[in-house]
C-alpha positions in Angstrom: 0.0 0.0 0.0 1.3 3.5 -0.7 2.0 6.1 1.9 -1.6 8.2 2.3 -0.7 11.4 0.7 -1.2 13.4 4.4 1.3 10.9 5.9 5.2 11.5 6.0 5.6 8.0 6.6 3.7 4.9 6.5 3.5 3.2 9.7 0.8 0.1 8.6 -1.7 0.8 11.2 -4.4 -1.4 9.6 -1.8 -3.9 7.8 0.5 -6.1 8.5 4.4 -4.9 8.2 5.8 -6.5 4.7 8.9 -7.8 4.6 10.7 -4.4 2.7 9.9 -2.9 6.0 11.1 -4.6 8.3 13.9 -4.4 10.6 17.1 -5.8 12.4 18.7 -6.3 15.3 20.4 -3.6 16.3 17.4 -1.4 15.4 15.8 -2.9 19.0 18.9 -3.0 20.6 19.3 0.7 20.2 15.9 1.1 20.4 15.8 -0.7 23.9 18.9 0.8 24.9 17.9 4.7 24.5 14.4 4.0 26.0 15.9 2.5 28.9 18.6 4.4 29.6 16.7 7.1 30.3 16.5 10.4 32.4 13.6 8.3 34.5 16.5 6.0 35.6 17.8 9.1 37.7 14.2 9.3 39.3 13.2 5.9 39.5 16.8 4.8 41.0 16.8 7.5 44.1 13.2 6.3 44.9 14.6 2.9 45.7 16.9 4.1 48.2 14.2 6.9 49.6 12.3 3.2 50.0 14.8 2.1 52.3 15.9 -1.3 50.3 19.2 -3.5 51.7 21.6 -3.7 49.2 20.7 -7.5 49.1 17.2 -6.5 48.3 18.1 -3.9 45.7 20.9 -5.6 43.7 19.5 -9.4 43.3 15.9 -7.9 43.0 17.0 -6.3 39.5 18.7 -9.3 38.7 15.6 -11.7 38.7 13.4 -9.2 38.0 15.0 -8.2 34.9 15.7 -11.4 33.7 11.8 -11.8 34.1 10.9 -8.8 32.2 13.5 -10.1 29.4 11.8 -13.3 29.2 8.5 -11.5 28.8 9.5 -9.7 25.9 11.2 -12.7 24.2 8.1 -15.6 25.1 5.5 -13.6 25.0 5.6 -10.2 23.3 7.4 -11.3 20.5 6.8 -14.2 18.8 2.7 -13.1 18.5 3.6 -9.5 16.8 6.0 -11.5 14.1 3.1 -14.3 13.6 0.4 -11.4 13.1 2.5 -8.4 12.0 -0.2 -5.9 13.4 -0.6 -3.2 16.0 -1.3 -3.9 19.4 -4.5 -1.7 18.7 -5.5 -3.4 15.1 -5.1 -6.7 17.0 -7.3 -5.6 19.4 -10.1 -4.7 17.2 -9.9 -8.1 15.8 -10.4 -10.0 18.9 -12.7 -7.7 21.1 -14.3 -5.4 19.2 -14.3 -2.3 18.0 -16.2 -0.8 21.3 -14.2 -2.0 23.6 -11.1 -1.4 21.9 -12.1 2.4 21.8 -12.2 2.2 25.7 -9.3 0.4 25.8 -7.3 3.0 23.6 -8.3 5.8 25.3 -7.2 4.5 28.7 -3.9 2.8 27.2 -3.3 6.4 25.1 -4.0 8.2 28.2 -1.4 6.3 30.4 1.0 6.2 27.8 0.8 10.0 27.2 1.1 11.1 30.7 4.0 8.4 31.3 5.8 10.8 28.1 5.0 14.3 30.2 6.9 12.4 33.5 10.6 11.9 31.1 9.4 15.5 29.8 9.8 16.7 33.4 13.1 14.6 33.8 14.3 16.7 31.0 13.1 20.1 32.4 15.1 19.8 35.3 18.2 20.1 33.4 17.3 23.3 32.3 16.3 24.4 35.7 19.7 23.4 37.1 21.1 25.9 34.0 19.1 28.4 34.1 18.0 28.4 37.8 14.5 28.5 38.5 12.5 26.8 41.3 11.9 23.5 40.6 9.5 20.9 43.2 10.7 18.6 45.6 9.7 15.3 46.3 6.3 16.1 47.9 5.0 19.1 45.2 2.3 18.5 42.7 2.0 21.5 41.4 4.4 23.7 38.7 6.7 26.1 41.5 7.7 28.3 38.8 7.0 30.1 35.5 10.3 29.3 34.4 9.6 25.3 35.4 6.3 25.8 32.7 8.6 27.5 30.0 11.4 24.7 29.9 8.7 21.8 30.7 6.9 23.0 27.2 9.6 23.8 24.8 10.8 20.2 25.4 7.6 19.2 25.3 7.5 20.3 21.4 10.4 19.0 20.5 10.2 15.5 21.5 6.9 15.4 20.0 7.9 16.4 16.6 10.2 13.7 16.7 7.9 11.0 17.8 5.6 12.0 15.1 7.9 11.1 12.0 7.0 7.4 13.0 8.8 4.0 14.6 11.8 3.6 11.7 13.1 7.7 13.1 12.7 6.9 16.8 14.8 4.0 16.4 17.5 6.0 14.6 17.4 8.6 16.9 18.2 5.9 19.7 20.4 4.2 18.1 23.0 7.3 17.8 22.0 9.0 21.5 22.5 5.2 23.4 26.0 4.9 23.0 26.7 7.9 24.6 24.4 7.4 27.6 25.6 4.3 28.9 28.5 6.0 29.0 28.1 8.8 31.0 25.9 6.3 33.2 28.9 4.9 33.7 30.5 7.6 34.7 27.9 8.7 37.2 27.9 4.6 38.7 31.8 5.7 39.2 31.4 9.0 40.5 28.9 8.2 43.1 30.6 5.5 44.4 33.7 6.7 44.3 32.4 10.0 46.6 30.5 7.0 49.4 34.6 5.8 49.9 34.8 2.9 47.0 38.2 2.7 46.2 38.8 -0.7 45.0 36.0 -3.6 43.3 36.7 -5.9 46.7 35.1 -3.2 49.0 32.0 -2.7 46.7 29.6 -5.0 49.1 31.2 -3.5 52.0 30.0 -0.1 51.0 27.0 -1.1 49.1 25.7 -2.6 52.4 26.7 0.1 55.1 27.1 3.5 53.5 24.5 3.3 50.5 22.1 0.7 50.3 22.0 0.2 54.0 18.1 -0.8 54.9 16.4 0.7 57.8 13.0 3.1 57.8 11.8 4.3 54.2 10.9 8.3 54.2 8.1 9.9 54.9 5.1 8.7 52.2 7.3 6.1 50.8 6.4 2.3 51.6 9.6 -0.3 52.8 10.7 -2.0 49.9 11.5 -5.8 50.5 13.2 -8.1 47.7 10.0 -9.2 46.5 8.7 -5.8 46.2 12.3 -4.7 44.2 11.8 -8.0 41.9 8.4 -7.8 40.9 9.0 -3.8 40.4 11.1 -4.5 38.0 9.4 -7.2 36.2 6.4 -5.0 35.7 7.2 -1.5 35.8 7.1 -2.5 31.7 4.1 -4.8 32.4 2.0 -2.8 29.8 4.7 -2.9 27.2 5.4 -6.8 27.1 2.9 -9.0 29.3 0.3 -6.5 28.2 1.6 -6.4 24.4 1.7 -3.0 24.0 5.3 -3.8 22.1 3.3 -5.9 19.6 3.5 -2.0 18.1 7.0 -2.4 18.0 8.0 -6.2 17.3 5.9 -6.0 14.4 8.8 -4.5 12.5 11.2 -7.8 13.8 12.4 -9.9 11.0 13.1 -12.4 14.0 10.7 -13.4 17.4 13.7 -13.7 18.9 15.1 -9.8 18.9 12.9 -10.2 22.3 16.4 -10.7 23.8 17.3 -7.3 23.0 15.6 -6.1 25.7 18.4 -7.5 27.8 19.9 -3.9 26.4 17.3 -2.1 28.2 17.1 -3.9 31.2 20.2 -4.8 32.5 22.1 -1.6 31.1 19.1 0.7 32.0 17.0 -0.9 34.7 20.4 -2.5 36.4 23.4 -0.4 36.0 21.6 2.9 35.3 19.4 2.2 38.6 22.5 1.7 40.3 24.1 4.5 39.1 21.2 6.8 40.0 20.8 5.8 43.6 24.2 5.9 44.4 23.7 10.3 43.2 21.2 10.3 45.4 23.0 8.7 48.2 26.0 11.4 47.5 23.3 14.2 47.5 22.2 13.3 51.1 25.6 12.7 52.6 26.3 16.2 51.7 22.8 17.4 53.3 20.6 15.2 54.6 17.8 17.7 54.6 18.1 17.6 50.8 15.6 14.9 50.0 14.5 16.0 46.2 14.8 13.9 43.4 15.2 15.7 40.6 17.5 14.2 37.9 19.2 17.6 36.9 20.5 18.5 39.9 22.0 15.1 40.6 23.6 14.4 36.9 24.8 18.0 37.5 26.6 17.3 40.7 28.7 14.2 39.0 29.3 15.6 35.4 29.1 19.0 35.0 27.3 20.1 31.8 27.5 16.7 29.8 25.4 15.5 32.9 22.9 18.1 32.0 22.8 17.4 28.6 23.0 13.4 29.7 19.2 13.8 31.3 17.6 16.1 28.0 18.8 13.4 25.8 17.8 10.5 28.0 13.9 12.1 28.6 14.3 12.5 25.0 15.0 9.3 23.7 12.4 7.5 26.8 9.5 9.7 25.7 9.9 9.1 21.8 8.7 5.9 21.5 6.4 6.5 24.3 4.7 9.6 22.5 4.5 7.1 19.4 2.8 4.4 21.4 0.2 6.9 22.8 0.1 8.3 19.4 -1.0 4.8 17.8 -3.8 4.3 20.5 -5.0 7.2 20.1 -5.3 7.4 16.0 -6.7 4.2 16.3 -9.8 5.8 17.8 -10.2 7.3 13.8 -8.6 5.0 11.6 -8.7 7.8 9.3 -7.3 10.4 11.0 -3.7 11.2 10.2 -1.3 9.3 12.7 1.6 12.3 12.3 -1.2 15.1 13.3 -2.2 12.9 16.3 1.2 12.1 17.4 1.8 16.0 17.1 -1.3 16.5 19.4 -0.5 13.9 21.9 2.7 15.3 22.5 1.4 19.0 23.2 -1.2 17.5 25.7 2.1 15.7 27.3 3.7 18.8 27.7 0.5 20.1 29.7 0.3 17.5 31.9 4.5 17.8 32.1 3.7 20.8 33.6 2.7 19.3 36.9 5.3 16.8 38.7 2.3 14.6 40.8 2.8 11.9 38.8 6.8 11.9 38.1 7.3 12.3 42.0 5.0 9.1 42.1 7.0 7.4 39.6 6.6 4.0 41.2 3.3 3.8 42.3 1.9 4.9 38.7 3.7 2.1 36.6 2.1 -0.4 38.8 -1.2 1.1 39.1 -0.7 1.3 34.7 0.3 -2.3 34.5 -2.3 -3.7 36.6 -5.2 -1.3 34.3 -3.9 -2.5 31.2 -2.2 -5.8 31.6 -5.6 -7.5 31.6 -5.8 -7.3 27.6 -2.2 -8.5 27.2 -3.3 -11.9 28.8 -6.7 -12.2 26.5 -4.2 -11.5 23.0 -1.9 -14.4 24.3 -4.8 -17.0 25.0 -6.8 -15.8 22.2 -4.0 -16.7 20.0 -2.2 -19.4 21.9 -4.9 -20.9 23.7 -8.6 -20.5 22.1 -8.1 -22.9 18.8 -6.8 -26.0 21.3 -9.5 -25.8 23.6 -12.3 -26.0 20.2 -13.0 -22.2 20.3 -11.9 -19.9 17.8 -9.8 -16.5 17.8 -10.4 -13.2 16.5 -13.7 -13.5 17.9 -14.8 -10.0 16.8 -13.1 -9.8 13.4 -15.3 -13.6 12.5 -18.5 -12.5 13.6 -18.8 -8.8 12.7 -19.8 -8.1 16.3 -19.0 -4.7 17.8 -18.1 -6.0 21.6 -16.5 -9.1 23.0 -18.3 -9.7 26.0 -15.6 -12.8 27.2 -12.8 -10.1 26.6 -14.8 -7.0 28.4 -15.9 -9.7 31.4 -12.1 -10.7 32.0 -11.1 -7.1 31.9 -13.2 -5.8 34.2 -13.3 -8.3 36.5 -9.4 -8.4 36.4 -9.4 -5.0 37.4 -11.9 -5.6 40.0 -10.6 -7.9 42.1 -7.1 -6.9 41.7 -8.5 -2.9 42.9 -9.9 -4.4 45.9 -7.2 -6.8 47.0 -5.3 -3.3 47.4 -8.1 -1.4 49.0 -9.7 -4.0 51.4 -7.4 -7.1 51.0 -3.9 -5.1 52.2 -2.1 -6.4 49.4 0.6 -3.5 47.9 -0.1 -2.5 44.2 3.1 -3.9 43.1 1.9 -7.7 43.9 -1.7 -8.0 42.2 -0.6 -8.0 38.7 0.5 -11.4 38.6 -2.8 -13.0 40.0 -4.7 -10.5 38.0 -3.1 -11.9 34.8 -4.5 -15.5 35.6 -7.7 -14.4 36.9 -8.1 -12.8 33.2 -6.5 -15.6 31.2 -9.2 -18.2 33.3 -12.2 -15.8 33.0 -11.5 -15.3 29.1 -11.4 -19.3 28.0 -14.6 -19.8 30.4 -16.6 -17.2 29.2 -15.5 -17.2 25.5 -16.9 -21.2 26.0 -20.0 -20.4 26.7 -20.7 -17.3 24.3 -19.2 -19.9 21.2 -21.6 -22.6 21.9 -24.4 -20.9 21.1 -22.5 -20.1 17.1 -21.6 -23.8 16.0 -20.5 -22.3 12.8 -17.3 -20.6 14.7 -16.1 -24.5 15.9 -12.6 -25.4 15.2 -10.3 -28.6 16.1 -8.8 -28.9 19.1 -5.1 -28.4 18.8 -5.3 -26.6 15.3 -2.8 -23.8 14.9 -4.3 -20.1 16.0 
């Protein structure tokens, strides 16, 4: 199909990829690898220690947790988007419905857009640091400053112009801005440690236990993090991207299932060593004045690196809320099929920079990834049984699509049920956001089959053999 004549680029929104466009390797390596390495690391990393982890906790915590969310990516995530070749949304439509989908895209489009205004807010604080306004503190949710609006829009803009030129220029852009990062990641890791009295590799532990990551109390409004709660924080802070498929968007491209594994890049050079890197700034930051409790990623990259720090934390929020602003721009052109994904993505981005504007949800880092995996994970688990599952228990996929019907009600059941129970085993039940997830997905995947079961029996027509290939 030929580019529409109001796109720049063709993104095959309603289509699957063909093979002329598709891509390599090191496309999701860098890809992975700039998202990851990201100006969020310098928020998300201080948070951990503001949590008051062990370093035992902390360090084999990302370990498993990582390897988890690696595994993810490679089993589930992508060997689906290179059998179907189609958009998370697209595949969506096909299975549940073109009502539900539309609820499902606005929530997903919302989440995704106001997760791009936190690494525009990441990025802002470099500027404050250069051009010294008031920026907020740990506790703020509102903008302190007109300067802090100024910044937090101009870099609002330009990341969105970026995102909007479509998947094959995000990954570009990432590929060239990664290298550099891990770098001067690296350089931070060394910094910080070196300034908490590491002087040689044998006395890392010795350190890492007693002067950084030493347990005790978390701070005021932040809960005690535990192993478990480091592992499964790590595992599904990107719950919506590969449990929840949302990365079907971006594996559709894959010429192989297996580029999953470059998500190894992301994790364990991002989510690990950038982590690391980040919490030991912030453990620097409050040896010099304990009172000084802010996170704000400017400031710290500044105190280790000068300048190249600064620029370290634009680039990063850059190259995190690129393929983020893409993502939300996706869900939300799917809403009109017809409308032009480039204007969206334009649009999207400007209402990112607005909600940039306030830090709530960037100071709250944690708690908002989990509260967005457990929303949106639910759908992830009905694409994998619909595909995997469905045809070997006699029921058929793409349930939707076969029928002509508007609404899946097996898919809409699982999801809001899902949701349910996991809402209330954290209100009533006393069980911590960061733990429900995992139940919630089987709850879904066991509500889907049985209600898809009963609503099939009634359309004998839509019977296939068990054990036929989805």
């Amino acid at each position: 199909m030929a580019d529409a004549p109001h796109e720049p680029v063709n993104e095959y929104e309603r289509e699957p990829v063909p093979e002329q466009a598709r891509l390599g390797l090191k496309s999701y390596v860098g890809m992975f690898a700039g998202e990851h390495v990201a100006g969020t690391e310098l928020m998300i990393g201080p948070l951990f220690l503001a949590a008051g982890v062990s370093a035992f906790d902390f360090i084999y915590g990302l370990l498993v947790g990582n390897l988890l969310a690696v595994l993810s990516w490679t089993l589930f995530t992508a060997p689906i988007a290179v059998r179907c070749r189609l958009t998370l949304y697209y595949q969506l439509e096909k299975i549940c419905g073109r009502k539900l989908v539309t609820t499902y895209n606005l929530a997903n489009g919302v989440m995704f857009t106001v997760l791009a205004g936190a690494m525009m807010t990441v990025s802002a604080t470099a500027l404050g640091v250069y051009f010294k306004f008031s920026m907020p503190q740990l506790t703020d949710t509102l903008p302190t400053s007109l300067g802090w609006v100024v910044a937090v829009l101009v870099v609002g803009v330009l990341f969105s112009v970026v995102a909007a030129f479509g998947y094959r220029f995000v990954a570009r852009f990432a590929n060239i801005a990664a290298p550099w990062m891990v770098l001067v990641f690296v350089a931070f890791g060394l910094i910080g440690l070196h300034e908490m009295g590491l002087n040689s590799a044998k006395d890392f532990w010795h350190v890492a236990s007693t002067v950084i990551w030493k347990g005790g109390d978390p701070m005021p409004g932040q809960v005690k993090f535990t192993f478990w709660h480091v592992m499964f924080f790590a595992w599904f802070c990107n719950m919506a991207w590969h449990i929840g498929m949302a990365d079907l968007s971006i594996f559709r491209f894959a010429k192989k299932s297996w580029y999953g594994i470059a998500a190894a890049a992301g994790m364990y050079i991002g989510h690990f060593m950038a982590w690391i890197a980040a919490s030991t700034l912030y453990a620097v930051q409050l040896k010099h004045d304990p009172a000084n409790t802010a996170v704000l990623p400017g400031p710290l990259a500044y105190q280790a690196c000068g300048l190249t720090g600064l620029l370290c934390v634009i680039v990063a929020g850059w190259t995190t809320a690129n393929p983020t602003l893409y993502r939300a721009g996706l869900a939300f052109q799917a809403l009109r099929p017809g409308s032009s994904r480039f204007k969206v993505t334009l649009l999207t981005g400007l209402i990112a920079s607005v909600t940039a504007v306030f830090p709530v949800v960037t100071m709250r880092l944690l708690d908002f990834v989990a509260l967005w995996g457990m929303i949106l994970m639910p759908l992830g688990a009905v694409i994998f049984v619909d595909f995997w599952l469905l045809p070997r228990f006699g029921l058929r996929s793409n349930f939707a699509a076969v029928t002509g019907r508007t609404l899946n009600w097996a898919a809409a059941t699982a999801w809001l049920v899902s949701v349910a129970v996991s809402t209330l085993l954290v209100l009533k039940g006393g069980v911590q956001i960061y733990f429900v997830s995992l139940p919630g997905w089987f709850v879904t995947a066991l509500l889907y089959i049985g209600v898809s079961k009963l609503m099939q029996k009634n359309v004998p027509s839509l019977a296939v053999q068990p054990g036929s290939e989805p």
